[in-house]
Each structure stands twice: as structure tokens, then as C-alpha cells.
C-alpha positions as CSV (number, residue, x, y, z in Angstrom):
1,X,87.8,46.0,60.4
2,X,86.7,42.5,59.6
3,X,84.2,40.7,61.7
4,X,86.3,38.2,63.4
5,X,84.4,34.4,63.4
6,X,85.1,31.6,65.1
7,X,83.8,27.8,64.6
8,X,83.4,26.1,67.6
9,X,83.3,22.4,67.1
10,X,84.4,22.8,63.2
11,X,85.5,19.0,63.2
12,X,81.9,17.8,62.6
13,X,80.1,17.5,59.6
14,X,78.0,21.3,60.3
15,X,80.8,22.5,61.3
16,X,83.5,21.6,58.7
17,X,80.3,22.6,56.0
18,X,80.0,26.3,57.5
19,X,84.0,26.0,56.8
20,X,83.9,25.3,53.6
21,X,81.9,27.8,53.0
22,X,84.0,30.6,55.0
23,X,86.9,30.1,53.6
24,X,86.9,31.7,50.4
25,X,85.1,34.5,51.8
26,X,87.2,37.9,51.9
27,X,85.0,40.2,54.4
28,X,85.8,37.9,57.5
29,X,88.3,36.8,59.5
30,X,88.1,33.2,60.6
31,X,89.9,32.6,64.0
32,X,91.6,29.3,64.3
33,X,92.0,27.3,67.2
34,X,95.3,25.3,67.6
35,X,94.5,21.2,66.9
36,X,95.8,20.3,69.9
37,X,94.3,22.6,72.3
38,X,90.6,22.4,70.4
39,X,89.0,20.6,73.6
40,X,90.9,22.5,75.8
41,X,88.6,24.5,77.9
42,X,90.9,27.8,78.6
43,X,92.0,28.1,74.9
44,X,88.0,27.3,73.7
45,X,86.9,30.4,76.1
46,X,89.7,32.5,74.9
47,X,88.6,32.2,71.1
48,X,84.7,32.1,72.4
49,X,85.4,35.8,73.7
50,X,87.3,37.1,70.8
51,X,84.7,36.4,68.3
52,X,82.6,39.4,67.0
53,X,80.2,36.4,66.3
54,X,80.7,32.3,67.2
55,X,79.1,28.7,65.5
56,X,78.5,26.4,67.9
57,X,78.7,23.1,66.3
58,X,78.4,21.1,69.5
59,X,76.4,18.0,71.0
60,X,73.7,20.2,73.1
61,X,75.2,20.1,76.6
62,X,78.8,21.1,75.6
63,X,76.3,24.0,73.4
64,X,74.9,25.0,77.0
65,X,78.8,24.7,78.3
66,X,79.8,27.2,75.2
67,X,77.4,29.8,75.7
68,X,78.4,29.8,79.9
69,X,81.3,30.9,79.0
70,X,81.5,33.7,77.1
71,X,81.9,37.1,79.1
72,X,81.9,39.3,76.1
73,X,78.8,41.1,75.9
74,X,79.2,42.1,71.7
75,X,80.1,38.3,71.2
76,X,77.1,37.0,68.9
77,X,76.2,32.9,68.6
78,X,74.4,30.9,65.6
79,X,74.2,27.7,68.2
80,X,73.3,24.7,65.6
81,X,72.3,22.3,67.9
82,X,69.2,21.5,69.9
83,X,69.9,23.1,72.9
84,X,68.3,26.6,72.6
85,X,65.6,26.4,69.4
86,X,62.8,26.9,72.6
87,X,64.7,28.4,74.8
88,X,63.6,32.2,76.3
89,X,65.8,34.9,75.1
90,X,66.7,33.3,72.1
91,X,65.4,33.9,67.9
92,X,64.9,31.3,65.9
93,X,67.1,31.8,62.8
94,X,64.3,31.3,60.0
95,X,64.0,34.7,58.3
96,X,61.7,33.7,55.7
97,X,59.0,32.9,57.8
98,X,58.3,36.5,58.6
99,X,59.7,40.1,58.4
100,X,59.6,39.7,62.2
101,X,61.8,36.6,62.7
102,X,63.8,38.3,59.8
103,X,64.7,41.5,62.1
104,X,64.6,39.8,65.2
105,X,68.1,37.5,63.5
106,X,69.5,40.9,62.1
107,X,69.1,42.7,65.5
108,X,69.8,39.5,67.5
109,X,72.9,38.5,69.9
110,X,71.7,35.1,70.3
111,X,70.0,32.7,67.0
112,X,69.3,29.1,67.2
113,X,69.6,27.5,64.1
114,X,66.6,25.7,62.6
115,X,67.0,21.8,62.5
116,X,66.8,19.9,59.7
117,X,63.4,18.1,59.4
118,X,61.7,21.2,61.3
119,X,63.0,23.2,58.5
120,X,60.9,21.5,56.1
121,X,57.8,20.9,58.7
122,X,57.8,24.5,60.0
123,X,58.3,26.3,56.2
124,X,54.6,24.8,55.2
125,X,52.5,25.0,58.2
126,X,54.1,28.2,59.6
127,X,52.5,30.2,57.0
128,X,49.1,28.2,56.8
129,X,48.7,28.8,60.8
130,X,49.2,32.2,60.7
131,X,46.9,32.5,57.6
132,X,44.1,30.8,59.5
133,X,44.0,27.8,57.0
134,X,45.6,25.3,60.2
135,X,43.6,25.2,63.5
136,X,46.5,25.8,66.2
137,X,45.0,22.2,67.6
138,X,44.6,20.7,63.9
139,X,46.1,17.2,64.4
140,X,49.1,17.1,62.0
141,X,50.5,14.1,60.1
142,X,54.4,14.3,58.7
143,X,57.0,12.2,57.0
144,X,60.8,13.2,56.2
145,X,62.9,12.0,54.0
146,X,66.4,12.1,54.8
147,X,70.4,10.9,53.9
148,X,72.5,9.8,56.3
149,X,74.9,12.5,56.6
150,X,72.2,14.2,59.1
151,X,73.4,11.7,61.7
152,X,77.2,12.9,61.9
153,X,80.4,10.9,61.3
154,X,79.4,7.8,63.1
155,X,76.4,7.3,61.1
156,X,78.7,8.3,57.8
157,X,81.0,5.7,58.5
158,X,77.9,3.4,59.4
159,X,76.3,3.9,55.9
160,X,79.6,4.0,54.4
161,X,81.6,0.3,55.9
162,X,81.7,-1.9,53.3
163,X,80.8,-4.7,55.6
164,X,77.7,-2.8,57.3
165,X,74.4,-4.5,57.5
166,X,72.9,-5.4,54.3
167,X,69.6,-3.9,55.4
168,X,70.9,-0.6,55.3
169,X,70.3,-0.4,51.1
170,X,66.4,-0.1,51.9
171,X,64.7,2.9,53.5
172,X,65.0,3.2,57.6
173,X,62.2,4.1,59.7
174,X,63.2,5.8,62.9
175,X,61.7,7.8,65.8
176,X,59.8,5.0,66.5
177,X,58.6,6.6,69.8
178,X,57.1,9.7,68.0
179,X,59.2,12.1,70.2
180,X,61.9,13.1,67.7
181,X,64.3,16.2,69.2
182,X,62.8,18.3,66.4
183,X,59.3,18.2,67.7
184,X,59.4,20.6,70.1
185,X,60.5,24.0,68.3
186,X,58.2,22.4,65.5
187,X,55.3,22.6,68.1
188,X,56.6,26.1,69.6
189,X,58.0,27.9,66.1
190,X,54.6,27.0,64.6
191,X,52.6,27.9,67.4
192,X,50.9,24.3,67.8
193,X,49.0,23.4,70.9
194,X,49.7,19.6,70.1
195,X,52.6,18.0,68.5
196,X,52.2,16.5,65.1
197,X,52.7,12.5,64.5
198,X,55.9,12.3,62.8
199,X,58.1,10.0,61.1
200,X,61.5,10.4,60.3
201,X,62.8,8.2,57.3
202,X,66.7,7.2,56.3
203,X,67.5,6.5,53.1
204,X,70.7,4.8,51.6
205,X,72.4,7.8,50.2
206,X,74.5,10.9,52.0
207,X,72.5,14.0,51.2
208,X,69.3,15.5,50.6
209,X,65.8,15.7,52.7
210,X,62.0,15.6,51.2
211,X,59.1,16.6,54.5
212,X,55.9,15.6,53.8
213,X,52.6,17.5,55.4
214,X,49.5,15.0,54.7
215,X,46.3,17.5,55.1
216,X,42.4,16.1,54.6
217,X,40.9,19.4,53.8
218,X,37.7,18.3,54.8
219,X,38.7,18.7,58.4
220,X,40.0,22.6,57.4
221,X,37.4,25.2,59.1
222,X,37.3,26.9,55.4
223,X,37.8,23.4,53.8
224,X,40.1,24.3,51.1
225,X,41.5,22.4,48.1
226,X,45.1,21.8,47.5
227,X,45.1,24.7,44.7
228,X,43.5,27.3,47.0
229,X,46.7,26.0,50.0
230,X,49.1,26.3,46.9
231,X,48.2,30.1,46.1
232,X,48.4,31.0,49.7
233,X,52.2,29.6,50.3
234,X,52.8,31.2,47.0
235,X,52.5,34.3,47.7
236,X,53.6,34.3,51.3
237,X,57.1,33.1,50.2
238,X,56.9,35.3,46.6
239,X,59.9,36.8,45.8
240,X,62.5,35.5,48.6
241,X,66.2,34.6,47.5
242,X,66.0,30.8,49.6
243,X,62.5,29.8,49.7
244,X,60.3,29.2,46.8
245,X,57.1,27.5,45.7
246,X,56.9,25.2,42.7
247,X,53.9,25.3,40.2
248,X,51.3,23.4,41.4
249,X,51.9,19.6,41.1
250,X,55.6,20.0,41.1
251,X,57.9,20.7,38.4
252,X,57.7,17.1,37.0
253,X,55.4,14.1,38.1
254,X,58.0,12.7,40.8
255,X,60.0,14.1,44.0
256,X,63.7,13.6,44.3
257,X,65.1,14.5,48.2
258,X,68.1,15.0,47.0
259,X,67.5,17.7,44.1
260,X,68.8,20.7,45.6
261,X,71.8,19.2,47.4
262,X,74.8,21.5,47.0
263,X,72.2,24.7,47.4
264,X,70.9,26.7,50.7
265,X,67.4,26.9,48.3
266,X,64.2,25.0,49.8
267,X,61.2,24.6,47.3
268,X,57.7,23.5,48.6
269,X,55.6,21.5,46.2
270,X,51.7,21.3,46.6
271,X,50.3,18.2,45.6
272,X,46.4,16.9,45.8
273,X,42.7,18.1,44.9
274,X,39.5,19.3,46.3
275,X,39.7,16.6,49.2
276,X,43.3,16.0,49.9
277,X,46.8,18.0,50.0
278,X,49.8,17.4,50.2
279,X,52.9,19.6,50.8
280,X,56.9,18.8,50.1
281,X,59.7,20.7,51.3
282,X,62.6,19.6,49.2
283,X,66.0,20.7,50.5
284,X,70.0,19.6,51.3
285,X,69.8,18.5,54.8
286,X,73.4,20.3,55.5
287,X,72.6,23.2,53.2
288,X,69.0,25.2,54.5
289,X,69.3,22.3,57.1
290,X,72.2,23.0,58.7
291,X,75.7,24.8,57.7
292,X,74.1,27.1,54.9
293,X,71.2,28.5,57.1
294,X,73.7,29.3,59.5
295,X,75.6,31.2,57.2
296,X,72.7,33.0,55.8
297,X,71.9,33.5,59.7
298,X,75.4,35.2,60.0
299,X,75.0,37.0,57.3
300,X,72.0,39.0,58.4
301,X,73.4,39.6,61.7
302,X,76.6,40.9,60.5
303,X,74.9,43.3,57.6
304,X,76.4,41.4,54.7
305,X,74.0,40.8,51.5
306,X,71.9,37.5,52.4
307,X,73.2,35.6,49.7
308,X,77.2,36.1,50.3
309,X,78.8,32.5,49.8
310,X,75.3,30.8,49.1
């Protein structure tokens, strides 16, 4: 029998992506909840329990809400919101970072999808912690680059009104407060014993996201150059179907955020010389951001080849 898959919350912009992406797809059977009873708590449970496997596209409490109420013990959840990237007795749904997190998804009942800017922070200093290149206290600079379609309908529309604010056609700095919602499962997936300074920036166009690590490899314990970071990330990601490394410098002189929009790839670029580094994670916010990590995550945890719909 087919795996039976339901989309909670499928009228936001994750949700309707992981959609669009299931419904072509022959080897599952998408369960359907009736328009008018979508928000209707009995008929949500119902459909929770008669998953085989469930995407929780919700804000983070009604996530928590979701998760209460399913009773069915073989019921599997991808929840793509905030709610449970830290939380005990959850995996975090990132399989490239290690055949470990890989298994853990396959073998897993519960996966909390990555979010969008810690995708791109955790893919280049995930690898360099565990290698020993990045002190587990190093003190971390970051930037992300990022369209407007990460902020959900409201922010859409925003971006999109014809009579918005004019300012809206230059770039956006926000987090202001340095204590973006990502920080903490990039803190706790990484391993860090102190969170990173971090800036998230919003450009004027819908798709697309570019995370920048700034290293002075002076202040490395082996002091490496750029090149020597470049081979290790490299190889630690050589010959995965999602994450890849570009040749050292890029693959041209520039960095577009939104070059892989449309794909569920992620490509790290390695920038700098002996004193300085820099490392890029260039990706489509709602593909390996969002709605086509998810389906990779499902996937894995229902045995299907990695790269079915991607």
C-alpha cells in the first residue's frame, strides 16, 4: 500500500511548496482535508491520525498543538516550524551533515526541519567544528541574504502592493536585536557554546538566500588559509546528491542569492587567502530552506530514493 501523507497547514507558502511537489508523485497518497473543515480541530486530529507520515506547516504553537494530538503511535511528523529544532526526542532533518543525522531521519518518528538561514550557517561550520578547524567558543560573525517570500503571505503581499513603501526596493536589515529564531538550533546543531552575531538581510525580490561565514584565520588554533578550509568542506560534502562545494573562489567572480532557486541543491563557495575566509551557502530559501528539505526528509523516512521529486 501507499504511504498515506497528510499536509497540515498546506495553505501557506511551505506548505502549498511541499504540494506542488507531491502531486505528481505516484508512490503516495496525499490525504485531503475538506476547505471548510481545515481549522476544524476534530476533522485536523482525524487526518493527523490517519497519516503514515504528517507536514506540519504551522506557526509554532499551533505545531506544539499538532503534535498533542496525534494518538497514533506509527504516525511520523517533518514539523517545519520552529517549535521543535532543539527540542529532546527530536532529529534534526539535515542528512548531509553526517551519516549519523542521516540514519537518525531514516529511523526517526519525529524530524524537525532545518530553517532557512540556519541551513546555510549550520552547512559550513558544522563540518569545520567537528573537524577541529572552529573552537566550540570561536566567536562567529554571519550575514544572510534573503527574498521575501521567507516571511509568508503577509510579507508577499507587503513586497508585492503596488503602493508599498518605496524603501522596500533597497536591501532590509533585520534582527536588529541579534536574537533571530534561527539562532538557537544554529548554536545547538553546531554544537556552539556561544551564539554567533548575526544579521539577517531582505532584499527586493521573492526567492533565493546567500549566508555568509566571515573567519580571520589568524584567530584559528591551526591558523589556516581559506584554501586549506576549502579542501576540508570539499571533501566532507564530496559526492552527496544536495550539497556541493564550488571550486575555490566560486564558479565566477560574483555571488547571486538567487542562482539555484527552483532546486533543493545548496553549493558553498570559499572565498579569501592566507589571512581571511569567507564561506557562502547559496540556496532557494523555500527549496533546501524549506518545502524541498522536507520532502527530501520524507523521503528518507519512508525508504524512497533521496532524490524522488527533487
Amino acid at each position: 500500500m501507499k504511504p498515506v501523507v497528510f499536509i497540515d497547514g498546506r495553505e501557506g507558502t511551505t506548505g502549498l511548496q511541499i504540494y506542488d511537489r507531491l502531486t505528481p508523485r505516484q508512490d503516495i497518497e496525499l490525504l485531503l482535508i475538506d476547505e471548510e473543515k481545515r481549522k476544524d480541530p476534530a476533522e485536523r486530529k482525524k487526518c493527523l491520525n490517519a497519516a503514515d507520515l504528517v507536514f506540519l506547516c504551522l506557526p509554532d504553537d499551533a505545531a506544539r498543538e499538532a503534535v498533542a494530538m496525534i494518538e497514533n503511535p506509527n504516525t511520523r511528523v517533518i514539523d517545519a516550524s520552529t517549535a521543535h529544532r532543539t527540542a529532546p526526542g527530536w532529529d534534526y532533518g539535515f542528512p548531509e551533515l553526517s551519516p549519523r543525522h542521516r540514519e537518525a531521519i531514516m529511523k526517526s518518528k519525529r524530524v524537525a526541519n532545518p530553517g532557512c538561514h540556519a541551513s546555510g550557517f549550520i552547512s559550513a561550520v558544522y563540518p569545520l567544528v567537528q573537524m577541529g578547524l572552529i573552537p566550540e567558543d570561536y566567536p562567529l560573525c554571519a550575514y544572510s541574504l534573503t527574498g521575501y517570500s521567507g516571511g509568508g503571505k503577509k510579507l508577499i503581499a507587503e513586497y508585492q502592493d503596488p503602493n508599498r513603501d518605496p524603501r522596500h526596493a533597497s536591501a532590509r536589515i533585520y534582527g536588529t536585536t541579534l536574537n533571530h529564531k534561527h539562532l538557537p538550533e544554529m548554536v545547538h546543531v553546531c554544537g556552539l557554546t556561544r551564539p554567533p552575531v548575526f544579521h539577517p538581510i531582505l532584499g527586493d525580490y521573492i526567492q533565493g538566500m546567500a549566508t555568509t561565514i566571515l573567519l580571520q584565520n589568524d584567530t584559528l588554533p591551526s591558523g589556516p588559509t581559506a584554501y586549506n578550509i576549502y579542501n576540508v568542506l570539499d571533501a566532507y560534502y564530496e559526492n552527496l546528491p544536495f550539497v556541493t562545494v564550488a571550486p575555490f573562489g566560486g564558479d565566477e567572480s560574483v555571488i547571486y542569492s538567487s542562482t539555484l532557486v527552483g532546486t533543493n541543491q545548496l553549493r558553498l563557495t570559499v572565498c579569501g587567502n592566507e589571512e581571511q575566509t569567507t564561506i557562502t551557502a547559496v540556496f532557494d530559501n523555500l527549496g533546501k530552506g524549506a518545502s524541498g528539505a522536507a520532502v527530501q526528509n520524507m523521503n528518507l523516512m519512508l525508504g524512497f530514493d533521496e532524490t524522488a521529486g527533487l
